[in-house]
N, C-alpha and C positions, 0 to 999 in steps of 0.2 A: 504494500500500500504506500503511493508515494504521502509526503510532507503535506501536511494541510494545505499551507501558502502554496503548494504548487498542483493542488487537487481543489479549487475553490470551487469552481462549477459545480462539481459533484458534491462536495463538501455541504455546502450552503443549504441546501433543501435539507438535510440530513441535520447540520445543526439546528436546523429551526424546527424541525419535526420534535429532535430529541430532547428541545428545549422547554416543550410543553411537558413535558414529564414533572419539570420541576415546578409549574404554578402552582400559585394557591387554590386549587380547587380541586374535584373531584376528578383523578385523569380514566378512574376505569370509564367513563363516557367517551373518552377521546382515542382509546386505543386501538379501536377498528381502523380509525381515519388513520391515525400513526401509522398505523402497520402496514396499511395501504402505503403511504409514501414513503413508507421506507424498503417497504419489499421491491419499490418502485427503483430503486439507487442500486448502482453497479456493486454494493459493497459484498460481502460476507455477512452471515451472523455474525461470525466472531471480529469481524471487522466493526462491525453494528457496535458492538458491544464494546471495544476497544475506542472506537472516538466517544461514547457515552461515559465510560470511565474515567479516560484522559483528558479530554478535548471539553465536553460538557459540563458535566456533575462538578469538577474541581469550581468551576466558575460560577454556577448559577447553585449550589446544594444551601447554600445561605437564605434562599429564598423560600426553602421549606423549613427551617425553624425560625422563620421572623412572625409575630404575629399578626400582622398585614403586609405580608408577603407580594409581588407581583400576582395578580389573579388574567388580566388580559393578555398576555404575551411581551414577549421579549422584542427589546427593537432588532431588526435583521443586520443592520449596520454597524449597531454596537455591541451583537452577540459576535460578530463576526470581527470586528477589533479587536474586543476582550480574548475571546477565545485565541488568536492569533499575536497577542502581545504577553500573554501568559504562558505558553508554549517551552518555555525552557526553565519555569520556577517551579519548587519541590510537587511533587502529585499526593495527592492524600487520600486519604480511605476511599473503596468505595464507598457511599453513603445509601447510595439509592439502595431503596428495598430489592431484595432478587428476587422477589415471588412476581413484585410488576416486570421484572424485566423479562422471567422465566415465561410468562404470562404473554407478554410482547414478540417475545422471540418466535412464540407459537403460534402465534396469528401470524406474524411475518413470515414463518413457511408454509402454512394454509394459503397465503395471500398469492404466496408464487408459486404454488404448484397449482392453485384455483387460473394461474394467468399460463401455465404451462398447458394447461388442460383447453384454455378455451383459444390460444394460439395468439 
């Protein structure tokens, strides 16, 4: 998988997708459409899962223990700065639950074998 900065096209839909994980609000509603656009992206699960660790969750996991949190979405511009100017400082836990993401991972390959299926 190449460098973020040098993977943006593909990159971008992908951080904004994975960035709704971490609103303030209820994401089991939102994980159909996720999974949709992310099964949509050239990536791997385990690639899936390596920029949500890396790339995502390090940046925005603060917004799930504030308690009024962002609830609308993230700016595209500035998840996309942030995440790109963070890049080289220490990575910290995963934080995110693994049940949503175990949960996600499984739609996301129902999603492409649903799109393998209909061609």
């Amino acid at each position: 998988m190449r460098p973020p900065a040098e993977d943006l096209a593909q990159r971008r839909p992908v951080w904004l997708a994975l960035s709704e994980l971490f609103l303030d609000t209820d994401i089991e509603t939102l994980l159909p459409s996720l999974a949709h656009a992310l099964a949509a992206s050239a990536y791997s699960e385990a690639e899936l899962e390596r920029i949500l660790r890396d790339e995502v969750q390090p940046l925005l996991q603060w917004n799930l223990l504030s308690v009024a949190g962002v609830w609308d979405g993230f700016d595209a511009e500035w998840l996309e700065h942030s995440i790109l100017a963070r890049r080289h400082r220490l990575r910290l836990p995963f934080l995110f639950p693994h049940e949503e993401w175990r949960w996600l991972a499984l739609l996301i390959r129902a999603e492409r074998e649903r799109c393998l299926a209909t061609g």
